[in-house]
N, C-alpha and C positions, 0 to 999 in steps of 0.2 A: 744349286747345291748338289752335293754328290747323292745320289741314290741310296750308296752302301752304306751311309751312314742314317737311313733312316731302315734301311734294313737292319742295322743292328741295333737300335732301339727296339723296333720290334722283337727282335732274336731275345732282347734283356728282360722283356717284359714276360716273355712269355714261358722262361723259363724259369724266371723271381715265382710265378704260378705254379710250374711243375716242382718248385721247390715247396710250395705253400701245402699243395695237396700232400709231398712227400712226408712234409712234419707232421699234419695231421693223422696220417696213417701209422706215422712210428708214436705219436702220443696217444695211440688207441689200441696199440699192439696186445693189450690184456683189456680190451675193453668187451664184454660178455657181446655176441650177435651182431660186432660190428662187422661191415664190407669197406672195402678198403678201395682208394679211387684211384685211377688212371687220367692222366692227360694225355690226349690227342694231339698233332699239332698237322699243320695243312696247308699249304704254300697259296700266297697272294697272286692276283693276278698277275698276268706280265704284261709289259709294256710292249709294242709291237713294233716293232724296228724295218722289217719289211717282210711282206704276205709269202708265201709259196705260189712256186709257177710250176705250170705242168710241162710234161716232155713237146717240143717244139714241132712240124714236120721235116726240118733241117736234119732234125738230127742229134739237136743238141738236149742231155737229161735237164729235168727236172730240177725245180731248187727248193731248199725247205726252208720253211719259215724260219726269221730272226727275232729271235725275245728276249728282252730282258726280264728277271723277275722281282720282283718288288718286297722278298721278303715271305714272313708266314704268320699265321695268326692261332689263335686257338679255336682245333676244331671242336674237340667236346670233352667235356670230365666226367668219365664212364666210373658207373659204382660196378666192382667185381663182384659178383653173387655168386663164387664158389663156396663152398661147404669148407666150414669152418673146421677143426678138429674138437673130439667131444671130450670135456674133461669129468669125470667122475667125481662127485661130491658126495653121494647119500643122502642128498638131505630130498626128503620125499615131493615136496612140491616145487623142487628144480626139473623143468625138464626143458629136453632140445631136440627141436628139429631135424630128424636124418633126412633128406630129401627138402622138394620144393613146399615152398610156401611161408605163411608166417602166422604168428600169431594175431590176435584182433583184441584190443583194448578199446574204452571208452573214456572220454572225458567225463565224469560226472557231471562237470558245469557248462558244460557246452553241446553233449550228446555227440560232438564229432567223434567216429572211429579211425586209431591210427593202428600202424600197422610194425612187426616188431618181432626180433629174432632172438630176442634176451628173455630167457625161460624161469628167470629167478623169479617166483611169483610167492604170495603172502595170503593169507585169511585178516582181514579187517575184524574190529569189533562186532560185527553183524554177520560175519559169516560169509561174507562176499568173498570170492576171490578176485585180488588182485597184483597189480604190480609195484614195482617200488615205488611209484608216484600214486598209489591210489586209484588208479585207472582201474574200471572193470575188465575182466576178462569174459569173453562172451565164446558161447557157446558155435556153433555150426548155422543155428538158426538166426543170427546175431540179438542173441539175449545174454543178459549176466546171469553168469555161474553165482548162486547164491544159499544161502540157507543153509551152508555147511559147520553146524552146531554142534557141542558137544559131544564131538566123535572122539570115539576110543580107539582108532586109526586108519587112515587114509593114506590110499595107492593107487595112481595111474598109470593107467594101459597105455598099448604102442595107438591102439584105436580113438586112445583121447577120455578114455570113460573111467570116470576119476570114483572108486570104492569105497564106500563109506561105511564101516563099523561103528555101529552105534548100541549100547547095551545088547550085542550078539544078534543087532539086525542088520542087514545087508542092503545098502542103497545103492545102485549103481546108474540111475534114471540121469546123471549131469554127464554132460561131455566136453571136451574142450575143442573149438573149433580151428580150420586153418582157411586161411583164405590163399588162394592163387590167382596171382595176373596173368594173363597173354604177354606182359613185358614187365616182367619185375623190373628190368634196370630203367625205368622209368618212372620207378615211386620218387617223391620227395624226401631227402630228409630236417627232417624239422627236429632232431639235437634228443636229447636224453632216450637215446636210444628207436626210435620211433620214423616210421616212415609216413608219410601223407599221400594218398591216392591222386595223380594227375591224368588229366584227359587221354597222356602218351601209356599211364602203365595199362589202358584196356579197362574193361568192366571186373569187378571182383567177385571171381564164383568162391562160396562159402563152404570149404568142403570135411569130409569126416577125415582124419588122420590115419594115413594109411590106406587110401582107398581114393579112386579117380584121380590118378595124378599126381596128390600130395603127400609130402614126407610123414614119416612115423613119430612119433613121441618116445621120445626116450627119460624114462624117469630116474631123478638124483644123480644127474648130468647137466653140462651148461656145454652151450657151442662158443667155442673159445674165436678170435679173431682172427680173419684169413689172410689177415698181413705176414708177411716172411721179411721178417730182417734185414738176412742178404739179400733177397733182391730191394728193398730200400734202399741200403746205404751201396749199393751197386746203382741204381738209379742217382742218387742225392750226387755221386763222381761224377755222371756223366749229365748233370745237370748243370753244375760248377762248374766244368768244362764247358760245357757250351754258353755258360752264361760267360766266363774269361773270352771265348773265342769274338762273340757277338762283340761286347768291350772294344777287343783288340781290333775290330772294323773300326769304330769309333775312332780309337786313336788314331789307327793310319792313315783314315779319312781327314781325321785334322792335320795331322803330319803334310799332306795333298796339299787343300788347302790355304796350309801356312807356305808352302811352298810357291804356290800360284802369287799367293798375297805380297810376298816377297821379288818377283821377276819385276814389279815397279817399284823403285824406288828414288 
């Protein structure tokens, strides 16, 4: 069976992929903190038709190796961690991220911490801060921000140190934390927003906002998506392109073939 024709299966599959990551990225285009992914692709081994020889003492050069290649596969689906643009809301306990890092939430029911670039957070019945799933939000020291009662108005710093007016007293003792990886593009994501720490993102140092490292807090702001349009539906062309091209292997290889198939009759 002809080669080219399982190169461009491959070629179809792996573009059906670069098309699957593309949709996702444009169906998240307004989605608050999200990163947008990238596909890789990486060429198969080659088949080795015959080795290289070196220069002779006759006189005669060298020859270089003869290969066929076998196609490509997918090398990896990279998350882009550039900075989103920040949109201005006002509303006091939106805020976002200038620089690295992310936020740190908890499971209530699990105690797992995930990890999260979407700054829309809320006050619970109790006074908890959290996010829009009810995750806590925890502190630098990985504790929940809590006990935020009865206030007669609340405002957070670039430092993360959320102000609390209460009958004309002044609490400023809560802070909001950020954690930093050695390889953010190696967190997980695990969907509504949320990342999950793997062996590849590094250890998670827990750090104040604005200070070693990590980005600043920006209050009654959200970090908008770092997808761009045009270059999507500039990728989604040359994806459908190359998915037609791979195809049109397919055919001609049957076209071959049918061809071959035919010289007996």
């Amino acid at each position: 069976m002809l080669r080219s024709m399982y190169s461009g299966i491959g070629g179809m599959k792996n573009f059906q992929t670069k098309l699957d990551v593309i949709g996702n990225n444009i169906a998240n285009v307004n989605t608050y903190g999200f990163k947008k992914g990238r596909t890789v692709f990486k060429d198969l081994v080659s088949q080795q038709i015959s080795g290289a020889s070196a220069p002779t003492t006759t006189g005669l050069g060298g020859t270089n190796p003869k290969q066929v290649g076998l196609g490509a596969t997918l090398g990896a689906i990279d998350t882009v961690q550039t900075q989103g643009s920040l949109q201005t809301t006002g509303r006091t306990l939106d805020v976002a991220i200038s620089g690295n890092g992310f936020l740190m939430v908890q499971d209530p029911t699990t105690n797992e911490t995930f990890y999260t670039r979407a700054g829309n957070l809320y006050l619970d019945g109790n006074g908890n801060l959290v996010n829009e799933d009810g995750y806590y939000v925890l502190d630098n020291t990985g504790n929940k921000i809590a006990s935020i009662t009865n206030a007669d108005s609340i405002s957070i710093g670039a430092d993360g140190k959320i102000a609390v007016v209460t009958n004309g007293t002044l609490n400023n003792s809560r802070q909001i934390g950020i954690a930093v990886f050695p390889n953010p593009d190696g967190l997980e994501k695990v969907g509504n927003n949320l990342y999950r720490a793997t062996p590849n993102s590094g250890v998670v140092a827990m750090k104040i906002p604005n200070n070693g490292g990590a980005g600043k807090l920006v209050s009654g702001a959200l970090e908008m998506s770092n997808v761009d349009l045009s270059e999507e539906f500039t990728e989604m062309i040359v994806a459908q392109r190359g998915f037609q091209a791979n195809s049109r292997i397919i055919t001609t290889s049957d076209q071959i073939l049918e061809e071959l198939v035919n010289l007996k009759r």
